[in-house]
mmCIF file of the protein (N, C-alpha, C, O) and its ligand, coordinates in Angstrom:
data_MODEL
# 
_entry.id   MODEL 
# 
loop_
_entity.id 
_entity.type 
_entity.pdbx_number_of_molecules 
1 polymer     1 
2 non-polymer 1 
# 
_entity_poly.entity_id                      1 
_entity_poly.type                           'polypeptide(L)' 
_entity_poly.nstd_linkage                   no 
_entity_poly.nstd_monomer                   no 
_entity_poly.pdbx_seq_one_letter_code       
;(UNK)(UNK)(UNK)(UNK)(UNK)(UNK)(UNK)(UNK)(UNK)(UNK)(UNK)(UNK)(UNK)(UNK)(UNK)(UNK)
(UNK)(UNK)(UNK)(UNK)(UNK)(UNK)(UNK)(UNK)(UNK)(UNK)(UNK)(UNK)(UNK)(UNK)(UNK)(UNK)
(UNK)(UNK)(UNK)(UNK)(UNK)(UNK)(UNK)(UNK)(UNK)(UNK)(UNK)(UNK)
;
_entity_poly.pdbx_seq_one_letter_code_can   XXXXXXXXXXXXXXXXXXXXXXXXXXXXXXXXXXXXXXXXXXXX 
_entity_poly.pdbx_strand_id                 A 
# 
loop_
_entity_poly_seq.entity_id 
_entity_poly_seq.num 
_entity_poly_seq.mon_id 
_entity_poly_seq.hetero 
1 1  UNK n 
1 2  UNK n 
1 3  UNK n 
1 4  UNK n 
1 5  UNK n 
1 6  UNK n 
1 7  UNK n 
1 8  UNK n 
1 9  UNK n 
1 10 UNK n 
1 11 UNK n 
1 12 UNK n 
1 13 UNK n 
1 14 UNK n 
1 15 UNK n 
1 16 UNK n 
1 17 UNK n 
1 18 UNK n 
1 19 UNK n 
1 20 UNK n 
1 21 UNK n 
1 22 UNK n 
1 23 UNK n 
1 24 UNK n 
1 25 UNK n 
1 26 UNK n 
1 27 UNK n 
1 28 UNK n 
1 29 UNK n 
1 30 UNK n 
1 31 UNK n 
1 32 UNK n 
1 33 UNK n 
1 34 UNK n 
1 35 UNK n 
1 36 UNK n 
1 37 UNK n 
1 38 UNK n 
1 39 UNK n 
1 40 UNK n 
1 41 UNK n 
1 42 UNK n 
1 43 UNK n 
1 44 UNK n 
# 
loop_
_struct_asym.id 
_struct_asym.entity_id 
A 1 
B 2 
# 
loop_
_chem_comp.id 
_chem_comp.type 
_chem_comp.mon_nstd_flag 
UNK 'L-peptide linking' . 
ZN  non-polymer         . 
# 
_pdbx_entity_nonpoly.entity_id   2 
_pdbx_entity_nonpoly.name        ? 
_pdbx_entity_nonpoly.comp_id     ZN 
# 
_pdbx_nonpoly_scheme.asym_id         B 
_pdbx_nonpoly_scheme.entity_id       2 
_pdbx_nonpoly_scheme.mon_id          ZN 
_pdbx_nonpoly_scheme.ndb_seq_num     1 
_pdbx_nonpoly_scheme.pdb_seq_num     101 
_pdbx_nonpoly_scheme.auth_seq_num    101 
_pdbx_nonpoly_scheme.pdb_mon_id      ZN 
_pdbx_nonpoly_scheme.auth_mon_id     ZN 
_pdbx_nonpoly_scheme.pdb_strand_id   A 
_pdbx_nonpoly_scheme.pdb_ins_code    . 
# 
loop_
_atom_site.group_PDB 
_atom_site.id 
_atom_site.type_symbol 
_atom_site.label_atom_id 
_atom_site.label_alt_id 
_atom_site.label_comp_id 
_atom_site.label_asym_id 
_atom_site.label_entity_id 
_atom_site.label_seq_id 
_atom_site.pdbx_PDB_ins_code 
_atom_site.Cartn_x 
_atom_site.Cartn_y 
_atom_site.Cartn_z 
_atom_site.occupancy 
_atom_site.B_iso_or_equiv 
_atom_site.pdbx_formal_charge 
_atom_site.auth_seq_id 
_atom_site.auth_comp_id 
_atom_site.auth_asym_id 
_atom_site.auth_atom_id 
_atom_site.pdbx_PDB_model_num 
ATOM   1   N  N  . UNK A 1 1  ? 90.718 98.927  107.040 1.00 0.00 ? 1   UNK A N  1 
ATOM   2   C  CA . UNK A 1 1  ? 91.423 99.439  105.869 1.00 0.00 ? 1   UNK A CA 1 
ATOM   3   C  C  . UNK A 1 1  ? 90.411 100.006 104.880 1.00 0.00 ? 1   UNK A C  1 
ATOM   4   O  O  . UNK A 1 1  ? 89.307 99.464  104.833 1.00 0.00 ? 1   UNK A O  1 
ATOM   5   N  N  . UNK A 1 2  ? 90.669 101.025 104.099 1.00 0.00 ? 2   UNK A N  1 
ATOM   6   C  CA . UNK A 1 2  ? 89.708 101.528 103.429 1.00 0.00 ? 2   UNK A CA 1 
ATOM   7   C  C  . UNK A 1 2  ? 90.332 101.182 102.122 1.00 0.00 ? 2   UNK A C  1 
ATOM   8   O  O  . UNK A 1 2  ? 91.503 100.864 101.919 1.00 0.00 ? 2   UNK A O  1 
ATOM   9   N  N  . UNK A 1 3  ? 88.983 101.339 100.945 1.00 0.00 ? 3   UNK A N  1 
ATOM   10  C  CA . UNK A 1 3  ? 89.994 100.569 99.830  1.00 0.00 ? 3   UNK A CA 1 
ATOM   11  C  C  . UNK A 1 3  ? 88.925 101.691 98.578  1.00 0.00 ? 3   UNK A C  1 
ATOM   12  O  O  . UNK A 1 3  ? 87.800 102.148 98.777  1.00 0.00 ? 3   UNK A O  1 
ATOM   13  N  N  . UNK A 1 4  ? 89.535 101.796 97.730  1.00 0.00 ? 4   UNK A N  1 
ATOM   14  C  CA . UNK A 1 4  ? 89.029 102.704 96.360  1.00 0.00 ? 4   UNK A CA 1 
ATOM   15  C  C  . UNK A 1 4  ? 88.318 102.047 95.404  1.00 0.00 ? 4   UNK A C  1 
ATOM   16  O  O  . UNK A 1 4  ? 88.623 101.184 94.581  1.00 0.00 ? 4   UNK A O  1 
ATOM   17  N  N  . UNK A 1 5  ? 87.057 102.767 95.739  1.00 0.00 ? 5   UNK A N  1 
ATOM   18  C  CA . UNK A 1 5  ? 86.419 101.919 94.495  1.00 0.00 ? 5   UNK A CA 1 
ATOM   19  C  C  . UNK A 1 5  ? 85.816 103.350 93.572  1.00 0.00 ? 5   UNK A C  1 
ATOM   20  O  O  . UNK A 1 5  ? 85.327 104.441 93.865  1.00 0.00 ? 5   UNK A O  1 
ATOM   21  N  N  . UNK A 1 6  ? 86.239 102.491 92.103  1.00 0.00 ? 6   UNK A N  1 
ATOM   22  C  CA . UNK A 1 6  ? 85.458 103.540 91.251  1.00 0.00 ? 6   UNK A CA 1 
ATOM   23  C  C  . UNK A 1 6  ? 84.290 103.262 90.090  1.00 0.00 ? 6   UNK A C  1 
ATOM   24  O  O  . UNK A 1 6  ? 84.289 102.476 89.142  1.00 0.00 ? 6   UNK A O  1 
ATOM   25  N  N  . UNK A 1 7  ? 83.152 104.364 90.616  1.00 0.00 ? 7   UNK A N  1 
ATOM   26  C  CA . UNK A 1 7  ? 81.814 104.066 90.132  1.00 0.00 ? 7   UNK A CA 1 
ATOM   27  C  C  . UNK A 1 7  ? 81.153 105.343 89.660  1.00 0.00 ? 7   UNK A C  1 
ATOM   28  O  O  . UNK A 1 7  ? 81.047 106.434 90.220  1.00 0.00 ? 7   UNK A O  1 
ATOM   29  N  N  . UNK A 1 8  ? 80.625 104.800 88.158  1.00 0.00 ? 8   UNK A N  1 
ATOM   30  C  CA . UNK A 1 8  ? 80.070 106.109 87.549  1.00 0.00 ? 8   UNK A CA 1 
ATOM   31  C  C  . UNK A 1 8  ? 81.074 107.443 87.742  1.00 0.00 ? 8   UNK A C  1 
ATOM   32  O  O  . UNK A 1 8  ? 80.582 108.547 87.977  1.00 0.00 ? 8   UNK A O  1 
ATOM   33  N  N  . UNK A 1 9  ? 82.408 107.261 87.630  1.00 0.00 ? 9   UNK A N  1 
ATOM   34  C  CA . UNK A 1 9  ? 83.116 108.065 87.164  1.00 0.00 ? 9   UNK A CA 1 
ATOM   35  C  C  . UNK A 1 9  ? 83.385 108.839 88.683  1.00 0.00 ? 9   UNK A C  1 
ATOM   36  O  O  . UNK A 1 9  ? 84.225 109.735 88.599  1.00 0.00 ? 9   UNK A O  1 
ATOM   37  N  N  . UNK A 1 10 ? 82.715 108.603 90.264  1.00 0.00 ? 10  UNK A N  1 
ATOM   38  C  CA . UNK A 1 10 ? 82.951 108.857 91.330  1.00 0.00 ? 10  UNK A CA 1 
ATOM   39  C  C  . UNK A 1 10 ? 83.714 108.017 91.865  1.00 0.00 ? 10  UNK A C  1 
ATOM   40  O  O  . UNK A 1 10 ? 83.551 106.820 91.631  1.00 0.00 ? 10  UNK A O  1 
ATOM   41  N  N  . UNK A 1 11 ? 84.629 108.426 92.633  1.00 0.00 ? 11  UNK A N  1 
ATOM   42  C  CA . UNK A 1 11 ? 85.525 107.655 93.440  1.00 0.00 ? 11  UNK A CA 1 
ATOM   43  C  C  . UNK A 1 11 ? 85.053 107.541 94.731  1.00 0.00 ? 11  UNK A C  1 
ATOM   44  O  O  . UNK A 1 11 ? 84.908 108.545 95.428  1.00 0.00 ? 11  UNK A O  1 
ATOM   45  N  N  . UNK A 1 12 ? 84.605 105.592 95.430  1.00 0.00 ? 12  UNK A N  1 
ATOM   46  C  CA . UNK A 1 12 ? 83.833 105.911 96.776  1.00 0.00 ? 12  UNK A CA 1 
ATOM   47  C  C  . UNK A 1 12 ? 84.927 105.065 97.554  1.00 0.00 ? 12  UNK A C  1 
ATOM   48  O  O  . UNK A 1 12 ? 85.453 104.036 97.130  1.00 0.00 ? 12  UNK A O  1 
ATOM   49  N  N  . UNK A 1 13 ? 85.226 105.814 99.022  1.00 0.00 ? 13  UNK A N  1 
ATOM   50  C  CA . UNK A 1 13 ? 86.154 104.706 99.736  1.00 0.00 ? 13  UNK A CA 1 
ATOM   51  C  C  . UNK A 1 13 ? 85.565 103.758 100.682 1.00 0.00 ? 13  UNK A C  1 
ATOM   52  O  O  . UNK A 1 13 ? 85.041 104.184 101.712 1.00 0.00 ? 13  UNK A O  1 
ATOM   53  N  N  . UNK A 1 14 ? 85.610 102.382 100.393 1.00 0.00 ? 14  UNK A N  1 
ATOM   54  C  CA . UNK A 1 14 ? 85.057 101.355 101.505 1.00 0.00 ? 14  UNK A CA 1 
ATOM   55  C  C  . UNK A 1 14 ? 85.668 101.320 102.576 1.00 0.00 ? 14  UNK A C  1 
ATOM   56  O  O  . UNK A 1 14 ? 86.868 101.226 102.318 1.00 0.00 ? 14  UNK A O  1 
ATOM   57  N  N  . UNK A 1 15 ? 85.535 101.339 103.372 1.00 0.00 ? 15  UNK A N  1 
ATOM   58  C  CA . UNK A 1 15 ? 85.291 100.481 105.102 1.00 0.00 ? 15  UNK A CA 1 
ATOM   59  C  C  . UNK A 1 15 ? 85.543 98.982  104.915 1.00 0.00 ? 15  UNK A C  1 
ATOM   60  O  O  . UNK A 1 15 ? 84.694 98.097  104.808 1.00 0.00 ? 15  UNK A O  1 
ATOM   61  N  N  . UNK A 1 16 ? 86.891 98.871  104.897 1.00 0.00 ? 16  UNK A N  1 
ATOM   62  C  CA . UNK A 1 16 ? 86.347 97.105  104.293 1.00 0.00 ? 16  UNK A CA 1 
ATOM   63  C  C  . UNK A 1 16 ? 86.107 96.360  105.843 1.00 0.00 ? 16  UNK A C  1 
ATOM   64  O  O  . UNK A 1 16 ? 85.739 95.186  105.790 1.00 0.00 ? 16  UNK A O  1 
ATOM   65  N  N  . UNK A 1 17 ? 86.228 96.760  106.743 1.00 0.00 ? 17  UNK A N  1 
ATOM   66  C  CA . UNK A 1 17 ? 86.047 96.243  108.228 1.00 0.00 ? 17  UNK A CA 1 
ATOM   67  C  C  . UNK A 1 17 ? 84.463 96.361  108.271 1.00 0.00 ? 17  UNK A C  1 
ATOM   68  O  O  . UNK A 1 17 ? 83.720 95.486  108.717 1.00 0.00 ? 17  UNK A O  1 
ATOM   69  N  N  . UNK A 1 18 ? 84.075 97.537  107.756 1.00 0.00 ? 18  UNK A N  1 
ATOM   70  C  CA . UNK A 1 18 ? 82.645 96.950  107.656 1.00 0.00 ? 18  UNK A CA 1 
ATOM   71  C  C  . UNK A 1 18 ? 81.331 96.864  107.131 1.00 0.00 ? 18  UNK A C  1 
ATOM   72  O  O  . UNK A 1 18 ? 80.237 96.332  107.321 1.00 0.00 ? 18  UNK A O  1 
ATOM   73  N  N  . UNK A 1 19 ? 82.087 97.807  106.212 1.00 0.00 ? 19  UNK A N  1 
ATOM   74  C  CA . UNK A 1 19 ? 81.549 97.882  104.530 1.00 0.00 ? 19  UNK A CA 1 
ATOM   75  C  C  . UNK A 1 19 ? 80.895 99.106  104.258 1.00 0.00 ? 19  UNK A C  1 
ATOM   76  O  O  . UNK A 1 19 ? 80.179 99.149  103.258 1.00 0.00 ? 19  UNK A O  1 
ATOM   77  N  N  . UNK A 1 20 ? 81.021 100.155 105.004 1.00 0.00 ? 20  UNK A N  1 
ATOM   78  C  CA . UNK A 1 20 ? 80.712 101.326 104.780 1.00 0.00 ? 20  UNK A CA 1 
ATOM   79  C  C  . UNK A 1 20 ? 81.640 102.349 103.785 1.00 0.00 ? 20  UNK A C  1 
ATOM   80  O  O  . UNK A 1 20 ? 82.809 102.734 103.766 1.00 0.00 ? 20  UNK A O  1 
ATOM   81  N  N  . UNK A 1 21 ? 80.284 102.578 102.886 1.00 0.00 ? 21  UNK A N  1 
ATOM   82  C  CA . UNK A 1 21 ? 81.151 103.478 101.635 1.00 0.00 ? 21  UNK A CA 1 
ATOM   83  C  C  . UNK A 1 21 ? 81.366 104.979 101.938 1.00 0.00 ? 21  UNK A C  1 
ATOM   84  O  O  . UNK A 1 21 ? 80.867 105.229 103.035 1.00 0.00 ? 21  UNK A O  1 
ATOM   85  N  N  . UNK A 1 22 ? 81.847 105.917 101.448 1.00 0.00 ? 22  UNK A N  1 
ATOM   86  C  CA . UNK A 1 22 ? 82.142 107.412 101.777 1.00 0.00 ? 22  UNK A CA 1 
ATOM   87  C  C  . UNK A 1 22 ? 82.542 107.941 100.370 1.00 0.00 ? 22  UNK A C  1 
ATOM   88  O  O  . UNK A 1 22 ? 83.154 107.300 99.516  1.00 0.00 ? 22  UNK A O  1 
ATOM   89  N  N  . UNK A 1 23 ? 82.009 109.460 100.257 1.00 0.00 ? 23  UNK A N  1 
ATOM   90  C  CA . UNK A 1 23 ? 82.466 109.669 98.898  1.00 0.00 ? 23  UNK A CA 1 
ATOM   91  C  C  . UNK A 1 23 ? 83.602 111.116 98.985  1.00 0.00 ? 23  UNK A C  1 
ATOM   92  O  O  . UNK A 1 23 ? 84.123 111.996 98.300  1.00 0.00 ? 23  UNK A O  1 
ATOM   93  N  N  . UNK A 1 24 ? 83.513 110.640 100.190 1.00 0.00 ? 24  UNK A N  1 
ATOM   94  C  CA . UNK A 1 24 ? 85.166 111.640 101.086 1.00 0.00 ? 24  UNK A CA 1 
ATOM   95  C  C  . UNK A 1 24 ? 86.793 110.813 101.730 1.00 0.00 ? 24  UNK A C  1 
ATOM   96  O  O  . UNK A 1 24 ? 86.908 110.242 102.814 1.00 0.00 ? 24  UNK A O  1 
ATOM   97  N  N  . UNK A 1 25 ? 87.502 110.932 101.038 1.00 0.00 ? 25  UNK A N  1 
ATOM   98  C  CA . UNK A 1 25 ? 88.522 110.461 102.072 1.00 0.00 ? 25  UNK A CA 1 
ATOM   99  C  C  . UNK A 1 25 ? 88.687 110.998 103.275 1.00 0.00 ? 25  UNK A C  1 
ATOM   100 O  O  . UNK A 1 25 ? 89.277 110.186 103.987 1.00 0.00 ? 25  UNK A O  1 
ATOM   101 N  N  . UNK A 1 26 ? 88.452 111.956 103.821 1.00 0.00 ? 26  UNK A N  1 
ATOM   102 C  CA . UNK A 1 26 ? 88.575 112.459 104.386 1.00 0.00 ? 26  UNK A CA 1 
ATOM   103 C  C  . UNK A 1 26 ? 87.676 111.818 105.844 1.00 0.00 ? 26  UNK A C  1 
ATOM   104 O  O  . UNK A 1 26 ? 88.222 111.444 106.883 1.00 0.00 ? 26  UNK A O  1 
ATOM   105 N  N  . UNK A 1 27 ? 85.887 111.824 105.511 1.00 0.00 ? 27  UNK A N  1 
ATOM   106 C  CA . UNK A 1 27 ? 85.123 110.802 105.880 1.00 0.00 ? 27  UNK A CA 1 
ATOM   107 C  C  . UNK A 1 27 ? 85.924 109.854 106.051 1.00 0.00 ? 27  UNK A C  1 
ATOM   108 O  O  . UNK A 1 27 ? 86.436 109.601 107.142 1.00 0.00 ? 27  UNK A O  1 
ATOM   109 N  N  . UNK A 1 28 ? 86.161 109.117 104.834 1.00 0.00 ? 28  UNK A N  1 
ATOM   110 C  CA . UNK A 1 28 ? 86.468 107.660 105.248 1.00 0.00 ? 28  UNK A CA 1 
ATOM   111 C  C  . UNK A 1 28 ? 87.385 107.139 106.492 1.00 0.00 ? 28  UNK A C  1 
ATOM   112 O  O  . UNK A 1 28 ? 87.050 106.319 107.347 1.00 0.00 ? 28  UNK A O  1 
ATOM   113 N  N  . UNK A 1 29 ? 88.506 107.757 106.384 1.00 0.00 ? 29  UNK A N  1 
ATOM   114 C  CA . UNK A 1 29 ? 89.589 107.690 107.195 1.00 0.00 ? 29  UNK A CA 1 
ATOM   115 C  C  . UNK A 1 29 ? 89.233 108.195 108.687 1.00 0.00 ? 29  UNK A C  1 
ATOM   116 O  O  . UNK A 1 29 ? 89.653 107.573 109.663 1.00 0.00 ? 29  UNK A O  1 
ATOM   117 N  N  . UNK A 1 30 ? 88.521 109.231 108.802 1.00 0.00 ? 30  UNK A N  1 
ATOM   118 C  CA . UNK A 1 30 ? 87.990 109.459 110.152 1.00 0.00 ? 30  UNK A CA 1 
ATOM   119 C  C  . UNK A 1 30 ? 87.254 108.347 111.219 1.00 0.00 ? 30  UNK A C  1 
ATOM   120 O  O  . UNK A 1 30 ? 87.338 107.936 112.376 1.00 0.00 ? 30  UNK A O  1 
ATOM   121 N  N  . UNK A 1 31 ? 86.481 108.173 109.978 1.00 0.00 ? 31  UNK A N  1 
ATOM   122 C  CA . UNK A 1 31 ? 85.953 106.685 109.870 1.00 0.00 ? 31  UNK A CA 1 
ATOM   123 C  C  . UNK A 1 31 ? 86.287 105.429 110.459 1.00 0.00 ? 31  UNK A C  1 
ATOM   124 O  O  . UNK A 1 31 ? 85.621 104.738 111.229 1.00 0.00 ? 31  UNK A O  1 
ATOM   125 N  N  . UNK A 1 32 ? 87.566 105.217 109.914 1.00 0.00 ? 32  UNK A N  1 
ATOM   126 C  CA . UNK A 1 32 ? 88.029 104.265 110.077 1.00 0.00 ? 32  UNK A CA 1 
ATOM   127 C  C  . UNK A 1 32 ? 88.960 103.848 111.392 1.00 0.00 ? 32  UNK A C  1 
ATOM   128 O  O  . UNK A 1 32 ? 89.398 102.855 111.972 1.00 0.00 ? 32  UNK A O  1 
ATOM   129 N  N  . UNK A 1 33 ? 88.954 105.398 111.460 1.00 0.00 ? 33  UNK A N  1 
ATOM   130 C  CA . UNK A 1 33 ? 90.022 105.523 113.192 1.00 0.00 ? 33  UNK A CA 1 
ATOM   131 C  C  . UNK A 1 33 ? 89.120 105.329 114.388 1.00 0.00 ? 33  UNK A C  1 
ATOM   132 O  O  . UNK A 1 33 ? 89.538 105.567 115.521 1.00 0.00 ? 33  UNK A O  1 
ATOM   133 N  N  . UNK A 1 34 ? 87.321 104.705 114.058 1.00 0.00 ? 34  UNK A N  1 
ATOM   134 C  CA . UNK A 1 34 ? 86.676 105.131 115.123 1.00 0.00 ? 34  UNK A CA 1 
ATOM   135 C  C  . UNK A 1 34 ? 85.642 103.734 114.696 1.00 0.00 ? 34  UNK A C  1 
ATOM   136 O  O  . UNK A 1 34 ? 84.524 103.542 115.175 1.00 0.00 ? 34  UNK A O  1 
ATOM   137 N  N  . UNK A 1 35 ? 86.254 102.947 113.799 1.00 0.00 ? 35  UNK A N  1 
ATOM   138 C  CA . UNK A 1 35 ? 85.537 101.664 112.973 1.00 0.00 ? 35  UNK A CA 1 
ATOM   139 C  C  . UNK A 1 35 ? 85.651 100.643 114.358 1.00 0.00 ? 35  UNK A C  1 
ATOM   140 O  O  . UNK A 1 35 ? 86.751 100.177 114.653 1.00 0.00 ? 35  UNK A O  1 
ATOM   141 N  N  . UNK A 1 36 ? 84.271 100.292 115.292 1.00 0.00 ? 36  UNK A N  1 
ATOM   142 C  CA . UNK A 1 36 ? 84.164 99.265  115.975 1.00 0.00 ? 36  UNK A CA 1 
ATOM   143 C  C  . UNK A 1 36 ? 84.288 98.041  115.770 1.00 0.00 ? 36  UNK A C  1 
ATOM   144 O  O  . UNK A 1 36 ? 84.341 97.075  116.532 1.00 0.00 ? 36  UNK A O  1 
ATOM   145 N  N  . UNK A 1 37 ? 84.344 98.185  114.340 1.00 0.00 ? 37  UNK A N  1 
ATOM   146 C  CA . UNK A 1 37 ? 84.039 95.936  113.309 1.00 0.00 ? 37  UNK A CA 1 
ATOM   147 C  C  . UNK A 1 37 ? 85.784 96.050  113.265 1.00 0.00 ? 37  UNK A C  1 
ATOM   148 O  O  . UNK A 1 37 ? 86.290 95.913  112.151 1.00 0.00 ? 37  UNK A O  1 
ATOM   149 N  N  . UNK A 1 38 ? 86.834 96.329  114.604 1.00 0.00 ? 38  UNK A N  1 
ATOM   150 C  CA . UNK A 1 38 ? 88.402 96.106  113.928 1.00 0.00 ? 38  UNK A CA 1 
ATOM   151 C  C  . UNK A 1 38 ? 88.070 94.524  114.267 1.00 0.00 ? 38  UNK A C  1 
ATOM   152 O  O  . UNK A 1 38 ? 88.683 93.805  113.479 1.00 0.00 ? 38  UNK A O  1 
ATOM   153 N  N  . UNK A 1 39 ? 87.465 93.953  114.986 1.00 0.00 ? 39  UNK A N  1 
ATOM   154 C  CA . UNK A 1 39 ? 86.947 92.581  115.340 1.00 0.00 ? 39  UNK A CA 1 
ATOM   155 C  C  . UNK A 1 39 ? 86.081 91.754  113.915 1.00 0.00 ? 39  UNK A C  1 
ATOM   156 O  O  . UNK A 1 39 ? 85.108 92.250  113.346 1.00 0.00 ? 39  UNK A O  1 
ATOM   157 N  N  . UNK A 1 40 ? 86.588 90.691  113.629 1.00 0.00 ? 40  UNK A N  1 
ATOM   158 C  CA . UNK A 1 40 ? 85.766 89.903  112.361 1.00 0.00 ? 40  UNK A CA 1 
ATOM   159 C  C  . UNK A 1 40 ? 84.260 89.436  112.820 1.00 0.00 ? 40  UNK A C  1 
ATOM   160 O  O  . UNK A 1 40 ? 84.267 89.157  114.019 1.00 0.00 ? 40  UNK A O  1 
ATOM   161 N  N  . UNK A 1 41 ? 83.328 89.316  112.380 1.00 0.00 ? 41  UNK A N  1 
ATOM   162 C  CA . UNK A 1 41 ? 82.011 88.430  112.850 1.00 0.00 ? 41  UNK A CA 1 
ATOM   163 C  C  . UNK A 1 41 ? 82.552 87.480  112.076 1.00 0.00 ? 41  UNK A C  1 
ATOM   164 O  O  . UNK A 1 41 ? 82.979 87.490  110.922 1.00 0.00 ? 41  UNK A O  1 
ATOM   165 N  N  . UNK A 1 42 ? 82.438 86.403  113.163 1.00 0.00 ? 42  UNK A N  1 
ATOM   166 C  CA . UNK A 1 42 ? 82.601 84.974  112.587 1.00 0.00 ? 42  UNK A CA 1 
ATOM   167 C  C  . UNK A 1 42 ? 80.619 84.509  112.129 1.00 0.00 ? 42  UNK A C  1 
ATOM   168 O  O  . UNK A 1 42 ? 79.534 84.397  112.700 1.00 0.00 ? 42  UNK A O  1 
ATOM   169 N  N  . UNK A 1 43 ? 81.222 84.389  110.760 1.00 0.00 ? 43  UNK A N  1 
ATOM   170 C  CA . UNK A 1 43 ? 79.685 83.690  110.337 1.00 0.00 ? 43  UNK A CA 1 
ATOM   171 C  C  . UNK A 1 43 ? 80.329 82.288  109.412 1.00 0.00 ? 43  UNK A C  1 
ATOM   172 O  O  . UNK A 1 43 ? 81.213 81.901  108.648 1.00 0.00 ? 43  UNK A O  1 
ATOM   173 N  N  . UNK A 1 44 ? 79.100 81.918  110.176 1.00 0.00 ? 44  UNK A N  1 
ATOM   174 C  CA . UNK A 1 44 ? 79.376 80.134  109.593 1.00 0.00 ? 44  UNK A CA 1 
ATOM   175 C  C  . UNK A 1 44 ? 78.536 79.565  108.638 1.00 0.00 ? 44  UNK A C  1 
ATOM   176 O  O  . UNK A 1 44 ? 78.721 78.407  108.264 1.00 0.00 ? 44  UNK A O  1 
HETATM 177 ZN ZN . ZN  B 2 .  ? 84.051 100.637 109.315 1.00 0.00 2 101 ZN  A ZN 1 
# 
């Protein structure tokens, strides 16, 4: 899922699967259709 964050007046979209920022939706979403982390790392 990508999520909106806004910084210094730029709007960047996260990767929240795996934390990669983009300062394109366009990026992002491409992104995200091709995001290998749809799997969680289990950290303990
Ligand atoms: Zn990702």
């Amino acid at each position: 899922m990508v999520t909106l964050d806004e910084r210094d007046e730029t709007t960047w979209y996260t990767c929240e699967d795996c934390g990669l920022m983009f300062d394109d939706e366009d990026d992002a979403e491409r992104h995200e259709e091709r995001c290998d982390a749809t799997e969680p790392t289990y950290i303990q």
